[in-house]
VOMARGU-490576 format. One record per residue (C-alpha): x, y, z negated; residue number from 0. Coordinates in steps of 0.05 Angstrom, whole numbers. Layout:
// VOMARGU-490576
+--------+--------+--------+-----+
:      X :      Y :      Z : num :
+--------+--------+--------+-----+
:      X :      Y :      Z : NUM :
...
+--------+--------+--------+-----+
//
This chain:
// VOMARGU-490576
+--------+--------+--------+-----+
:      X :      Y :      Z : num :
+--------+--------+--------+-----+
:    -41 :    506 :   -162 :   0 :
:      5 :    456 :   -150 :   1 :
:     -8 :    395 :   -116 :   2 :
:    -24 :    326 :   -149 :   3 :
:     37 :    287 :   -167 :   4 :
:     13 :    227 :   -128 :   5 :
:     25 :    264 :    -61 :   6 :
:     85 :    250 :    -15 :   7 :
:    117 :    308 :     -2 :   8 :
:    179 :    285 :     46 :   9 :
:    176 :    249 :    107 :  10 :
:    231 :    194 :     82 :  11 :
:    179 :    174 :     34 :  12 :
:    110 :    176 :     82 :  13 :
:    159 :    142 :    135 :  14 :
:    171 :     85 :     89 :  15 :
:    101 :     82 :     62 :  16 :
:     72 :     87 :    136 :  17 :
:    114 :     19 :    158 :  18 :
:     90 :    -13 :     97 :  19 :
:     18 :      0 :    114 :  20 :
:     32 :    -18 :    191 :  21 :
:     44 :    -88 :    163 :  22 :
:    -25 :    -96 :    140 :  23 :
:    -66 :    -52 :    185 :  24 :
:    -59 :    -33 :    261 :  25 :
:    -51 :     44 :    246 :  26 :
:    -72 :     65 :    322 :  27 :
:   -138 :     28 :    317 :  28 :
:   -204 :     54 :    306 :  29 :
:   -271 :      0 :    288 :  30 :
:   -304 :    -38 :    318 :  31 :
:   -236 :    -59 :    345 :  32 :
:   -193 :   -100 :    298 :  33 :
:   -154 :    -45 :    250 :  34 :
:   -122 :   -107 :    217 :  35 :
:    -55 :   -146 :    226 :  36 :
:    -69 :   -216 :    256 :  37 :
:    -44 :   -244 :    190 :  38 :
:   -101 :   -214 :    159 :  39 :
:   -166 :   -242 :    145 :  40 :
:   -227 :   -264 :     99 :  41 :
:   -256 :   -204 :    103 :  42 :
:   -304 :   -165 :     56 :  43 :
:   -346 :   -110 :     51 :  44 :
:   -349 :    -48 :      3 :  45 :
:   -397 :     13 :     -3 :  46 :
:   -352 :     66 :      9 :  47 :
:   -393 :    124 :     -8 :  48 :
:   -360 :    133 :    -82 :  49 :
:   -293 :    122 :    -56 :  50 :
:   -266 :    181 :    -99 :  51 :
:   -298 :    164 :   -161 :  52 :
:   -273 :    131 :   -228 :  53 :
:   -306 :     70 :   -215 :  54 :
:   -272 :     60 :   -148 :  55 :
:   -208 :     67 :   -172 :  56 :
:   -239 :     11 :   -235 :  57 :
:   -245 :    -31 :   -176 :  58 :
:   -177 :    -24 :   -145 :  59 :
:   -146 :    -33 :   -209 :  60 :
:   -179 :   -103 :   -208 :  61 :
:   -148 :   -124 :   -144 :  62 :
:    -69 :    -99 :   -166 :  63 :
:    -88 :   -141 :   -230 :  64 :
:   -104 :   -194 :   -175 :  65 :
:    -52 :   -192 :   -130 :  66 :
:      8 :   -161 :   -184 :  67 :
:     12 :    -90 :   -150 :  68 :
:     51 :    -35 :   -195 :  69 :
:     23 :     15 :   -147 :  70 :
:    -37 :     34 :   -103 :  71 :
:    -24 :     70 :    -33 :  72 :
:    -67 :    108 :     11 :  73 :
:    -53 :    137 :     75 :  74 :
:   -115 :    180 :    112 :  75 :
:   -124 :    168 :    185 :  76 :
:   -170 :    217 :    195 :  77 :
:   -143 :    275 :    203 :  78 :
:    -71 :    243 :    216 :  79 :
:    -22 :    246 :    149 :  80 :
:     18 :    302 :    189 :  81 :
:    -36 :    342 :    209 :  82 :
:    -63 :    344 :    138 :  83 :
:     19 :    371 :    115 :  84 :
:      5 :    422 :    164 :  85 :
:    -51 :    459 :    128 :  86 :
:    -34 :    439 :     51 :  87 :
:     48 :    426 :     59 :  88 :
:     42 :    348 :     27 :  89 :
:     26 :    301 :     74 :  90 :
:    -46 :    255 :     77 :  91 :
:    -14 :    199 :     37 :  92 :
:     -7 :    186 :    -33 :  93 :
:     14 :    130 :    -85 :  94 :
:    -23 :    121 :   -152 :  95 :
:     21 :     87 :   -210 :  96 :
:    -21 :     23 :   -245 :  97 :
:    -27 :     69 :   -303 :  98 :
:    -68 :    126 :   -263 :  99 :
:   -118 :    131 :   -302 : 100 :
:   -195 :    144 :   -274 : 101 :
:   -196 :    218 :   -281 : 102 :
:   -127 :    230 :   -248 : 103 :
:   -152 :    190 :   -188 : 104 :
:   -223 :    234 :   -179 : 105 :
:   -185 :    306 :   -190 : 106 :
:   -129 :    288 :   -136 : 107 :
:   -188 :    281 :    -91 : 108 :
:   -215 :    350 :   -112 : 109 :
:   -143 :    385 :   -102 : 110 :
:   -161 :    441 :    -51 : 111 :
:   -104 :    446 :      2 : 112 :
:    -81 :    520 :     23 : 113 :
:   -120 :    514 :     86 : 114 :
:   -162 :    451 :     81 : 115 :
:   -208 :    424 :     32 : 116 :
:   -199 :    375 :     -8 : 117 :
:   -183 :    299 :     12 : 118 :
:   -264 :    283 :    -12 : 119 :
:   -288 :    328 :     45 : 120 :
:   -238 :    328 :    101 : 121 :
:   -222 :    251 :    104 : 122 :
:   -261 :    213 :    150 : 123 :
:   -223 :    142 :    155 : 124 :
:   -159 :    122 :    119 : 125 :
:   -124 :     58 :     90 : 126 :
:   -119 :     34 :     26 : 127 :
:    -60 :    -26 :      4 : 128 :
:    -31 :    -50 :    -54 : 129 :
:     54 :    -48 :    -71 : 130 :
:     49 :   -123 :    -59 : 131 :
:     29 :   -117 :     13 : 132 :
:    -21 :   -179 :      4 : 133 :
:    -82 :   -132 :      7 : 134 :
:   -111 :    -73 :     49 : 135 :
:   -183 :    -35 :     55 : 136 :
:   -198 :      6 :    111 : 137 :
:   -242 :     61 :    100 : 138 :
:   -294 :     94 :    143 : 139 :
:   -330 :    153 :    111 : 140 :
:   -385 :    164 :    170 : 141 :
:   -408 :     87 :    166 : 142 :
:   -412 :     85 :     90 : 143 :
:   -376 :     25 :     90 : 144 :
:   -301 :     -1 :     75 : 145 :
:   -275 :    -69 :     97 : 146 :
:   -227 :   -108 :     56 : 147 :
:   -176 :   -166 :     75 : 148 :
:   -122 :   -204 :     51 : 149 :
:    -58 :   -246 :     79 : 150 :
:   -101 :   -308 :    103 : 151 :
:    -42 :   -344 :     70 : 152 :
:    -49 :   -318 :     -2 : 153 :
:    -58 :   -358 :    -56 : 154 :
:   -105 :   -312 :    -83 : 155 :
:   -155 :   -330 :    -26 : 156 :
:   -214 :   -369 :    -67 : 157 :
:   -205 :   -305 :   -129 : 158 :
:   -218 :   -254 :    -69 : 159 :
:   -275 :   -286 :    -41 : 160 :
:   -309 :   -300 :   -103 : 161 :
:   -297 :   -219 :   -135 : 162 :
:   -369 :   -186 :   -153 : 163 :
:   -392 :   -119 :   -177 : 164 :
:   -426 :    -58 :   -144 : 165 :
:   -379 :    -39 :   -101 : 166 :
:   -383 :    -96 :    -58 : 167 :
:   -429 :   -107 :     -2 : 168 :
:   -454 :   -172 :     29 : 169 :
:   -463 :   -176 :    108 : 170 :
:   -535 :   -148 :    106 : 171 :
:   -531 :    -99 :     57 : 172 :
:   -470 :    -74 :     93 : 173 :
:   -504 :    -69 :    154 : 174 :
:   -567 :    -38 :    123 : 175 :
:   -516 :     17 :    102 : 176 :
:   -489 :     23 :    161 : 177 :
:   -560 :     31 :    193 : 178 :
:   -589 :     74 :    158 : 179 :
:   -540 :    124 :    139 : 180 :
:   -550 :    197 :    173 : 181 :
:   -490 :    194 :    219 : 182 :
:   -527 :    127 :    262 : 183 :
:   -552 :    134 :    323 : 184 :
:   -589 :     91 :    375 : 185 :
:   -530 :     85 :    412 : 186 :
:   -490 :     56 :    349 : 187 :
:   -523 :    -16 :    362 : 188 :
:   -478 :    -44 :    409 : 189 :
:   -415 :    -13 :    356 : 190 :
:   -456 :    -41 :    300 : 191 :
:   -463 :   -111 :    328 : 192 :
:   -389 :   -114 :    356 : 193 :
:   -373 :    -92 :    275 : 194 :
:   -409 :   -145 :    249 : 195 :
:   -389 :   -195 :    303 : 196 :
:   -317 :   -185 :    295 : 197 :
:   -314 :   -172 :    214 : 198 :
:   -351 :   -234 :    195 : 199 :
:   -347 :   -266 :    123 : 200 :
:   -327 :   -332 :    143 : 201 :
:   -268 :   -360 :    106 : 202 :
:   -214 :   -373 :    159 : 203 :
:   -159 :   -427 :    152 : 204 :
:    -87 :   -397 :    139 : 205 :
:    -46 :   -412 :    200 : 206 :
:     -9 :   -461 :    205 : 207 :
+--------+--------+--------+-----+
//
């Protein structure tokens, strides 16, 4: 079977896709330490647990409405985009057209590679950013939880604070997912409380 369509398969392509998503995200960190450009911010949480499923993608499809994006991009972190071409021959990144519909999005997740299952069981972390740059989510599969951000200069600020439905998480239920999800352990707390610390929902000004 071949794979998906939405998979890169040449290294121009994840090159250029990989320095688009190093504007948004600082693709050598790891949390609790900041995995976002500085000229990121008003963070928000989502429950990341149905990350693969139609209703995610619903969701995304809502922000490139938002923010104008003719396509969705994800590139996995964890295992690395190369070391994921090594086992399946595309590489860990992908772009989904606007008009992906629901389905197409949950079977590319299901594609079994040659060597690795698929992206719903072998990713652990990866990034998620709209064509217009203006947005990225950072996933992190063993937390249950995915934070969002945007360009703290966007003018789109006040319409991505103010998005609801059941994907997204408040700072306690966030950290109630976090906490009780079967991956935590005692010594979590101080990685927990650094999370929370530094990914706070406060509103910051754009700078100046």
């Amino acid at each position: 079977m071949m794979p998906p369509r939405y998979f890169i398969r040449n290294e121009e392509d994840y090159r250029a896709l990989e320095s688009d998503a190093a504007t948004i995200f600082r693709l050598e960190e790891r949390l609790p330490r900041q995995v976002f450009r500085e000229t990121m911010g008003i963070f928000r949480f989502l429950d990341i647990v149905k990350f693969a499923q139609p209703e995610f993608w619903t969701m995304l499809l809502a922000l490139a409405t938002l923010f104008g994006d003719q396509e969705i991009r994800l590139l996995i972190q964890e295992p690395s985009a190369f070391e994921y071409k090594e086992w399946t021959a595309v590489f860990g990144a992908l772009r989904f057209p606007f008009s992906t519909t629901g389905q197409e999005y949950f079977d590319t997740f299901r594609y079994d590679g040659r060597k690795l299952p698929a992206l719903y069981y072998s990713v652990n972390t990866f990034c998620l950013y709209g064509s217009s740059q203006r947005w990225g989510i950072y996933g992190h599969r063993d937390l249950d939880l995915a934070i969002g951000a945007i360009q703290l200069s966007d003018k789109m600020r006040n319409e991505w604070s103010q998005l609801s439905g059941p994907l997204w998480r408040g700072k306690l239920d966030a950290r109630d997912s976090v906490n009780t999800n079967p991956h935590f352990r005692k010594d979590f707390i101080s990685f927990t409380e650094t999370l929370f610390a530094r990914y706070n929902l406060i509103v910051r000004s754009p700078p100046a």
